[in-house]
C-alpha positions, 0 to 999 in steps of 0.5 A: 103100147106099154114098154117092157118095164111097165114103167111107160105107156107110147101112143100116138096122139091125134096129131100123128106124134109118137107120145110116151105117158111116164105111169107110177103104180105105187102108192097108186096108179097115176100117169104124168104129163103126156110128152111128144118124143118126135112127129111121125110119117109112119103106117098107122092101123087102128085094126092092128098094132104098127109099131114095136119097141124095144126091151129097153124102151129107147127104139122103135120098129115102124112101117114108113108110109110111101112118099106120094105125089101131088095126085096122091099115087105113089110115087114109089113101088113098095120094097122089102129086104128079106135077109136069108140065114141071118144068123150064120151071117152075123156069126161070120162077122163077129170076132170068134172067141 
């Protein structure tokens, strides 16, 4: 994926890690040395993207895989937290101007 700068490119490499490849464009196309920015135990899908960064290319937002148990079910049932009116809350919260 590339980051919104166009300046860096995040893959996972073979290992699972979450690597970032600095890439230059001028004078010609090129990328440096790949770097490993932290091992991962996040959902992975070669059919779709599971991850997203942000605009500043310093987050990331990922599915987390299920711990599992030594028979490999899980050992928790899948959870969401759905936050309604989102907005009005965060407005709540911040100082008024």
């Amino acid at each position: 994926m590339w980051a919104r700068s166009g300046r860096e490119l995040f893959y996972f490499d073979g290992a699972g890690a979450l690597t970032t490849v600095p890439i230059q464009t001028t004078p010609t196309f090129s990328g440096a040395s790949p770097m490993k920015l932290f091992e991962t135990r996040y959902f992975s899908s070669v059919q779709a993207r599971s991850y997203d960064v942000s605009l500043d290319g310093q987050q990331f937002l990922m599915i987390k895989d299920m711990p599992s148990t030594d028979q490999g079910a899980s050992a928790a049932s899948a959870s969401i937290v759905v936050v309604l009116n989102w907005s009005e809350e965060l407005k709540a919260r911040l100082p008024s101007n």
